[in-house]
N, C-alpha and C positions, 0 to 999 in steps of 0.2 A: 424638449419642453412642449406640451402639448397647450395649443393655440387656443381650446375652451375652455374659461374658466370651470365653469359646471360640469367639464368630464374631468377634470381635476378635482372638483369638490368632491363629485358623483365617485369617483376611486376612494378616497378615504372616508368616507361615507361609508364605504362598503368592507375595507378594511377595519375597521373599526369596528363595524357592527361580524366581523369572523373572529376579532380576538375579544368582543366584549362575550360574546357567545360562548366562547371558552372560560371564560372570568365567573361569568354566571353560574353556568355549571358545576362550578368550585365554589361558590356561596362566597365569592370575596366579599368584604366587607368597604373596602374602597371604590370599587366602581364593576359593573356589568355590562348588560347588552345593551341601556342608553349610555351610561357614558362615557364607553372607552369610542364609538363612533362621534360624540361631542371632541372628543379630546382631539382624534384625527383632523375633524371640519375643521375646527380651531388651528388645529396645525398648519394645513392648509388655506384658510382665510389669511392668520399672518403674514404667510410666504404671499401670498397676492399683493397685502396690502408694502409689505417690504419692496417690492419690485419699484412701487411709485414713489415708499418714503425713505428707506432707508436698508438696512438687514438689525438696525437696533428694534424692528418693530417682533422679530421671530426671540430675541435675546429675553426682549420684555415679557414675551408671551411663556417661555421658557419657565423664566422666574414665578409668573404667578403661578402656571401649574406646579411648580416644584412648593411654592408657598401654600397652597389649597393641600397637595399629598401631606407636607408635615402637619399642620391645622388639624388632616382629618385622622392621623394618626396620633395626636397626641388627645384628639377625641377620644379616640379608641380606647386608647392607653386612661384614660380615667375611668370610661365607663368600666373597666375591668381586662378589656381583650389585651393579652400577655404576647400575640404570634408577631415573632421577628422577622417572620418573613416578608421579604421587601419585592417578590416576583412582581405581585401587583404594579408597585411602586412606579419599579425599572421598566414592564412593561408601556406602561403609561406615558413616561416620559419619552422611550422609544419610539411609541406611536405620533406623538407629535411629533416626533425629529421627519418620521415616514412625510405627514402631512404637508410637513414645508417644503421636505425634498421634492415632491411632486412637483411643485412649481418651480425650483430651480434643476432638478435634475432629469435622469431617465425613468420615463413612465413605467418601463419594465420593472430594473433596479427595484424600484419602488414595492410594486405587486409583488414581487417574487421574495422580497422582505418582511412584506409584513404578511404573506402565507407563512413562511418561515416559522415567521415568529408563533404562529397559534399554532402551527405542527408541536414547536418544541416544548410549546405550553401545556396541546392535550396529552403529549406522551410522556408526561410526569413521571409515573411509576415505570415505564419501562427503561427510561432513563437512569433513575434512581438503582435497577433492578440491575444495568447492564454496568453501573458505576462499583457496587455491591459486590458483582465476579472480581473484583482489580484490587489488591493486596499492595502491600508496600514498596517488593519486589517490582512488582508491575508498573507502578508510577515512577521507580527511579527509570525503568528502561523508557517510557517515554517522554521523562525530562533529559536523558542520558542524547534522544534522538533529536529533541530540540537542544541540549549544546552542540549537536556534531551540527545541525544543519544552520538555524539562526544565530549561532557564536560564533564557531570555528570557521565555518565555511566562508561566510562577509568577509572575511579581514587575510583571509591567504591572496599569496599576488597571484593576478593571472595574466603568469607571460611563461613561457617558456626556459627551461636550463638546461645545462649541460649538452653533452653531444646527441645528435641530432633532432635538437629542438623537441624533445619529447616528453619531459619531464616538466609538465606544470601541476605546481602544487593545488590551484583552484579547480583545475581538470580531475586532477586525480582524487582529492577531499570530495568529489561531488559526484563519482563512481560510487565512492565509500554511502556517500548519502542515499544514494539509488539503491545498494543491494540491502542495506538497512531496512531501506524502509520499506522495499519487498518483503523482506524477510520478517520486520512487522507485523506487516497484513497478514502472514499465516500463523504469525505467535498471539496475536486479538484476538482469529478466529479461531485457531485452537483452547484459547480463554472462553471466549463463549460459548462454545458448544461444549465444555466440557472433558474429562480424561477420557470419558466412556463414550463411543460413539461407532458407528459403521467400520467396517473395511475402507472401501474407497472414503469418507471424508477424511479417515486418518490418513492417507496414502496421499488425497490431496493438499492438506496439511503439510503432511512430511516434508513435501515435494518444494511447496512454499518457504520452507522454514530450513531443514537442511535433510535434504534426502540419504544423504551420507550418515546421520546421526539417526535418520529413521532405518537405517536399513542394520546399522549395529544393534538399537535395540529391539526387534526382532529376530534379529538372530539370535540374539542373546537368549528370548525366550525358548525357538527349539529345541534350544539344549536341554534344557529341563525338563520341559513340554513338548515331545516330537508330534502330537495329535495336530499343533497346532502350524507345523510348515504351508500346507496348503493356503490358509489365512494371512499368515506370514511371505507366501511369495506373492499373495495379492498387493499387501500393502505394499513391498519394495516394487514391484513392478511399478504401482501409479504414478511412487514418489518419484521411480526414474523416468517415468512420461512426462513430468510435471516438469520436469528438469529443463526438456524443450521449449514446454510453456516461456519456461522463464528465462532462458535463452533468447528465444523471439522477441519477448517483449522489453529486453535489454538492446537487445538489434535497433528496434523500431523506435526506442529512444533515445540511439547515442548514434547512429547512422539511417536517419528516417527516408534518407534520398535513396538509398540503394537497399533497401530492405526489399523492392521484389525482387534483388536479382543475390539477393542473399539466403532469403527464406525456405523457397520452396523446395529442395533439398533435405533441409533440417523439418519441415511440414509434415515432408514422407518416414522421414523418422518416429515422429509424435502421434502419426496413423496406427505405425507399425506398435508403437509401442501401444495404443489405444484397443489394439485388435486384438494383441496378446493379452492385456489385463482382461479382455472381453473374455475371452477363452479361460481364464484361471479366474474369473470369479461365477462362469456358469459351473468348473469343476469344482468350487470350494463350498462347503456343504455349510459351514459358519460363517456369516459376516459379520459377525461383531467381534471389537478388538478393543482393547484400551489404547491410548494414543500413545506416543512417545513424550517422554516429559523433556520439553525443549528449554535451553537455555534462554538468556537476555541476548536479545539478539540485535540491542544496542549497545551494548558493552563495551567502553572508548576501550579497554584492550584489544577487544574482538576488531575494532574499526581499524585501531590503527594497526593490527597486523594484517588485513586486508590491504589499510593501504599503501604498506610494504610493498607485500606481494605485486600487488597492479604494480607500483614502480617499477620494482624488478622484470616482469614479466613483459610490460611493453617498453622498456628498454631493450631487453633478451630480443625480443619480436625484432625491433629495427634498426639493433646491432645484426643480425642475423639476416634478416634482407638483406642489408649493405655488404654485409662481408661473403654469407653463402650460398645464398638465394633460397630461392621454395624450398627445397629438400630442407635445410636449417631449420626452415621456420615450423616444417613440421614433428622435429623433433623436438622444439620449445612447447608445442601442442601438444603432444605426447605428454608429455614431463609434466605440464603446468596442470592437464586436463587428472591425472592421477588421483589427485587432492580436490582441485579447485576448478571450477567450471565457468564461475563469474569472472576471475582476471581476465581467465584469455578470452573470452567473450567481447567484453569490454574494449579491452588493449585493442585486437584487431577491428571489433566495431570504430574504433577513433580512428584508428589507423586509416580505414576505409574512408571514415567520412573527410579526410584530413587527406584524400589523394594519393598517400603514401604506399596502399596496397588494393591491389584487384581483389574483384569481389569473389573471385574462381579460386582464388587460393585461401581467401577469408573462411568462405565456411567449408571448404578443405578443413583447414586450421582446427574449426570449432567442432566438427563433425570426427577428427582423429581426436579431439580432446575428451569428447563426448562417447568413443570408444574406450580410451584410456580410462574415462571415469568409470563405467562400467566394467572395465578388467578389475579394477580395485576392489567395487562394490560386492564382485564376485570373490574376489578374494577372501575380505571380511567375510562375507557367508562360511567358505570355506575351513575359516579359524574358527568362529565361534559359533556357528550355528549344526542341525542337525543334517544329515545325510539327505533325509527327503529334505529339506530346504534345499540343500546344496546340490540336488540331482534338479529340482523345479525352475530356479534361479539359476541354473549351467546352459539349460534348456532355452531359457526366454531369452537370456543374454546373448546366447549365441547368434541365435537368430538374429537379436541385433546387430550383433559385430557383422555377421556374414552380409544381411542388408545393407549396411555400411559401409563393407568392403567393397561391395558394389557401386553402391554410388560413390565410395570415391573413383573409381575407376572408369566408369560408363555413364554416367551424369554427362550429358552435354555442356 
């Protein structure tokens, strides 16, 4: 709470006159650059006078501005103005919530609210333009992501089952929520930028959303189109650089304490792969590609066979300590990393952070699974795609396994 009344007045004063400024500019018919900085002071004055007499004095104040907005719209409404929109309105009201909060709450909060707020009010149309990409399809996947995280997720127990304490249903639902909502972020921006766009942003894309699924449908294309493999081993190389990305930052948030002595290993990998895409996109003479058409990648089937998989997989993990030791565990890596590169990710980042396993054999683990997934990728080329894909893609892979054989072996 800041201790001068006047640098509190003096703040909504000033907020008020950035979102009347934007009011204006739009020709509202309810209030502009004087009076949406009235409406803040006012905010503000009540919360003052609340302090000495009560908090019924901000309720009061509340009421009349909400009694003045319907007054001056049912003005409106006779003289003929028909616009139901209520932004003004809500704005208005907001503002004054701003004004009182100042005097009971954080001075920051406050400022950094009501910029907010005239952000979201001058970028009307890009809003509007960015709501306009999102299709039907699009809005169930991200009410599909708010059932899996604000429904499902609340109400599972979090305690642990079965043998060796490994199996919790809150731990595990909230794996499922994390690779989700990665996976998201590259299906939005694949939505905004469009089918059509570069090399590398489709590759970055891919990478986010599921590089396995970008690297089939490229290959798919050489078949038909062999002109097009050069372009085509760009985009599978990014997608499988991006893979690390997204490994690390699965690390960094399910085991934040040991992530330097997990990472840099897997760092060296996402160089190597950074160096190679370097090199195939100075050889590739095209960089434009249509992107891969990716699935919902909220899908409660999709989630819940994910979060299957994590069950099984970091069960597998610390049955396999217990019973065989390292050697075991790197054959559940092997196996897991084939397909899927998030469980075992995941599984041994918990494990790690949970004491259960050294960090030396962790990204051992993620770094054979991370070859494993690239034998695969290679494979698919090998079935569906062209000879020059499959000769480009032999080439960059290798390199990586060979890199990798290395560091698993000579890594300190």
């Amino acid at each position: 709470m800041a201790a001068n009344p006047l640098v509190q007045l003096g703040i909504s004063l000033l907020l008020g006159l950035l979102v009347g400024l934007q009011r204006q500019r739009t020709e509202s018919s309810i209030g502009g650059i004087r009076t949406f900085p009235l409406i803040a002071t006012f905010g503000t004055l009540c919360g003052l006078l609340a302090v000495e007499h009560g908090g019924w004095i901000v309720a009061a104040g509340l009421v009349a501005l909400a009694a003045l907005l319907v007054v001056s719209n049912l003005l409106l409404a006779k003289g003929g103005d028909t616009d139901a929109g209520q932004t003004t309105e809500v704005s208005a009201l907001l503002l004054y919530g701003i004004g009182a909060y100042l005097v009971f709450g954080e001075m920051a909060v406050a400022v950094v609210l009501g910029g907010a707020i005239a952000v979201l009010l001058h970028y009307k149309d890009l809003l509007h333009a960015f709501a306009s990409r999102f299709g039907e399809r699009d809005v169930t996947a991200f009410m599909q992501f708010i059932l899996i995280t604000l429904v499902i997720l609340p109400v599972l127990p979090n305690e642990a089952y079965g043998p060796y304490d490994v199996l919790n249903p809150f731990q595990i639902w909230l794996m499922v929520v994390l690779i989700v909502g990665i996976s998201l972020v590259g299906y939005v921006a694949y939505k905004l930028f469009g089918a059509r766009e570069g090399a590398v942003l489709g590759g970055l894309i891919g990478g986010l959303v599921s590089s396995t699924a970008t690297t089939v449908s490229f290959a798919r294309r050489t078949a038909t189109k062999p002109g097009v493999a050069g372009l085509a081993a760009l985009v599978v190389m990014i997608a499988s650089g991006i893979v690390f990305v997204r490994v690390l930052a699965e690390i960094a948030v399910v085991a934040p304490a040991h992530f330097g002595r997990i990472a840099p290993p897997l760092v060296a990998m996402l160089i190597l792969a950074a160096g190679i895409a370097v090199f195939l996109y100075f050889h590739t003479r095209n960089h434009r590609a249509v992107m891969a058409e990716h699935g919902n990648p909220a899908d409660l089937r999709t989630a819940i066979i994910f979060g299957s998989l994590y069950a099984v997989v970091v069960f597998a993990v610390a049955w396999t300590n217990a019973e065989f030791g390292d050697r075991g565990l790197y054959l559940v890596a092997l196996v897991s990393g084939l397909t899927d590169m998030d469980a075992i990710t995941l599984s041994t980042s918990q494990l790690v952070g949970q004491d259960r396993l050294d960090t030396q054999t962790a990204w051992r683990m993620i770094l054979v699974a991370s070859l494993a997934n690239l034998v695969f990728k290679g494979a698919l080329v090998a079935i569906l795609g062209s000879r020059e894909l499959l000769r480009l893609v032999a080439g960059a892979f290798g390199v990586m396994i060979v890199a990798g054989g290395a560091l698993f072996w000579f890594w300190p």
